[in-house]
C-alpha positions as CSV (number, residue, x, y, z in Angstrom):
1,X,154.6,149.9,289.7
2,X,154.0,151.5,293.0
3,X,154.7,149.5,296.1
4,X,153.9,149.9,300.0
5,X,155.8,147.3,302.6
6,X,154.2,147.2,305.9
7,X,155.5,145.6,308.9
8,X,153.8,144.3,312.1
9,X,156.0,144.5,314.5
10,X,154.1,142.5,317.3
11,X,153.7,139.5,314.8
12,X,157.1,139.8,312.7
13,X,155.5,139.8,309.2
14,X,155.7,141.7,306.3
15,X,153.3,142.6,304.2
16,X,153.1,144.0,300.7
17,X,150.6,146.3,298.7
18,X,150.6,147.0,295.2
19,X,149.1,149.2,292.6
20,X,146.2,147.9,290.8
21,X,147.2,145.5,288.0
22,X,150.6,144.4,290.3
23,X,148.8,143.1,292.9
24,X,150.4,139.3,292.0
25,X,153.8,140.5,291.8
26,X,153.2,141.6,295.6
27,X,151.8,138.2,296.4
28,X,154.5,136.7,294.6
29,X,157.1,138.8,296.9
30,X,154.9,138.6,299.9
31,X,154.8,134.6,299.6
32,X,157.4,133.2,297.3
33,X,160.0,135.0,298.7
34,X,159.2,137.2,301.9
35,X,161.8,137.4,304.3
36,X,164.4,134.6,302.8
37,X,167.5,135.8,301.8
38,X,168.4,132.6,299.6
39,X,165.4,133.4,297.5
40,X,166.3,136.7,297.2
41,X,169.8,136.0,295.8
42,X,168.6,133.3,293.5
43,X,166.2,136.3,292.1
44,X,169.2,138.6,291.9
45,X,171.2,135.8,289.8
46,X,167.8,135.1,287.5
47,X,168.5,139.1,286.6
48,X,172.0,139.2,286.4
49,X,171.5,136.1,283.7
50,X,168.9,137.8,282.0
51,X,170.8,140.6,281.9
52,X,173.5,138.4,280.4
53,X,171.7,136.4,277.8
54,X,168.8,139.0,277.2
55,X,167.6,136.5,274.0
56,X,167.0,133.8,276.2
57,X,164.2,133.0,278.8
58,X,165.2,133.0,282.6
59,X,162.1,131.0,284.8
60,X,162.0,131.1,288.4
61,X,159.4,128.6,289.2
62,X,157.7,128.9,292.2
63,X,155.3,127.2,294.5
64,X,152.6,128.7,293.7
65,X,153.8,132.1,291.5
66,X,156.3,131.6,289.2
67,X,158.7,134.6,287.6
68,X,159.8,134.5,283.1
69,X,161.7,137.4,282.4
70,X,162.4,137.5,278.8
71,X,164.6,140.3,277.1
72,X,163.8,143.4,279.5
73,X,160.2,142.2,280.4
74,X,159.3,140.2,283.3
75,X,155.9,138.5,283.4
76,X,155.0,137.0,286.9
77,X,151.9,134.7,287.1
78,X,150.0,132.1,288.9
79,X,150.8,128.7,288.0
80,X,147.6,127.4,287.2
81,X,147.6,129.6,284.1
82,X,150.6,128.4,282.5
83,X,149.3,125.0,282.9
84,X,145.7,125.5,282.6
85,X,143.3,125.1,279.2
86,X,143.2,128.9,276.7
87,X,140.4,130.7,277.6
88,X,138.6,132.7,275.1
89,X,140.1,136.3,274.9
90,X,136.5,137.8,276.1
91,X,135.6,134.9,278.4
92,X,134.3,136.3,282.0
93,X,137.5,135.1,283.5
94,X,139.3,138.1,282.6
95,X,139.2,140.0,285.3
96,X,140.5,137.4,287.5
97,X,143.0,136.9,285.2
98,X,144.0,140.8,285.5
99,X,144.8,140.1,288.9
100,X,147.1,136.4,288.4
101,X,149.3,137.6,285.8
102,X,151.4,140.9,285.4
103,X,154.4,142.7,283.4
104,X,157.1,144.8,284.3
105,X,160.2,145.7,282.9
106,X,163.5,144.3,284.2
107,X,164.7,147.5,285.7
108,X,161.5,148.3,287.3
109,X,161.7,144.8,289.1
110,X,165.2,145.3,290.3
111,X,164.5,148.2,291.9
112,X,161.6,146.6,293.5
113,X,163.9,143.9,294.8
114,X,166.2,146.5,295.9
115,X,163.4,148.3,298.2
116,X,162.0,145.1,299.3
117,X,165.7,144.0,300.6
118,X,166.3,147.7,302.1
119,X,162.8,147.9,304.1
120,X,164.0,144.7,305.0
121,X,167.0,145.4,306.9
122,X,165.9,148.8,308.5
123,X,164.2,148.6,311.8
């Protein structure tokens, strides 16, 4: 997973882009959590749990973008998905779906929380 933060300075927003096949777990970062430091700590206590109880499955749901991390895997995704119908495996939704769901592993994720709260607080 490659990330790139950007910053406007004249607006005061943050910005996130991702590799290709992350780009939800930058919107999910971008919009779920962005600049709020309460989210951020209740993301650093869903990993410290899973960390924890590795056999169980930690959920932060979101407004729109929800987080599971199960065992060492995280899996974020667009709501709609985990609610919606099951699509055929070949349907011609597929490639939208690329780009609403991803995986990562646990550590991978931390460290992208780590960046996110360090470009956070440099100036």
């Amino acid at each position: 997973m490659e990330f790139e933060f950007i910053r406007n300075t004249l607006m005061g927003e943050y910005y996130v882009k991702s590799s290709m096949g992350h780009e939800i777990v930058g919107r999910w970062l971008q919009e779920e959590i962005g600049k709020d430091w309460d989210k951020i700590a209740q993301v650093e206590q869903l990993t410290d749990q899973a960390r924890l109880e590795p056999q169980k499955e930690h959920l932060l749901l979101g407004t729109e973008i929800s987080v599971n991390i199960q065992g060492d895997e995280v899996i974020v995704q667009e709501n709609v998905l985990a609610h919606g119908d099951e699509m055929d495996a070949d349907s011609e939704f597929d490639f939208y779906d690329s780009e609403s769901t991803a995986s990562c592993g646990l550590e991978d994720f931390e460290i992208m929380l780590e960046q996110w709260k360090e470009f956070l607080t440099t100036r």
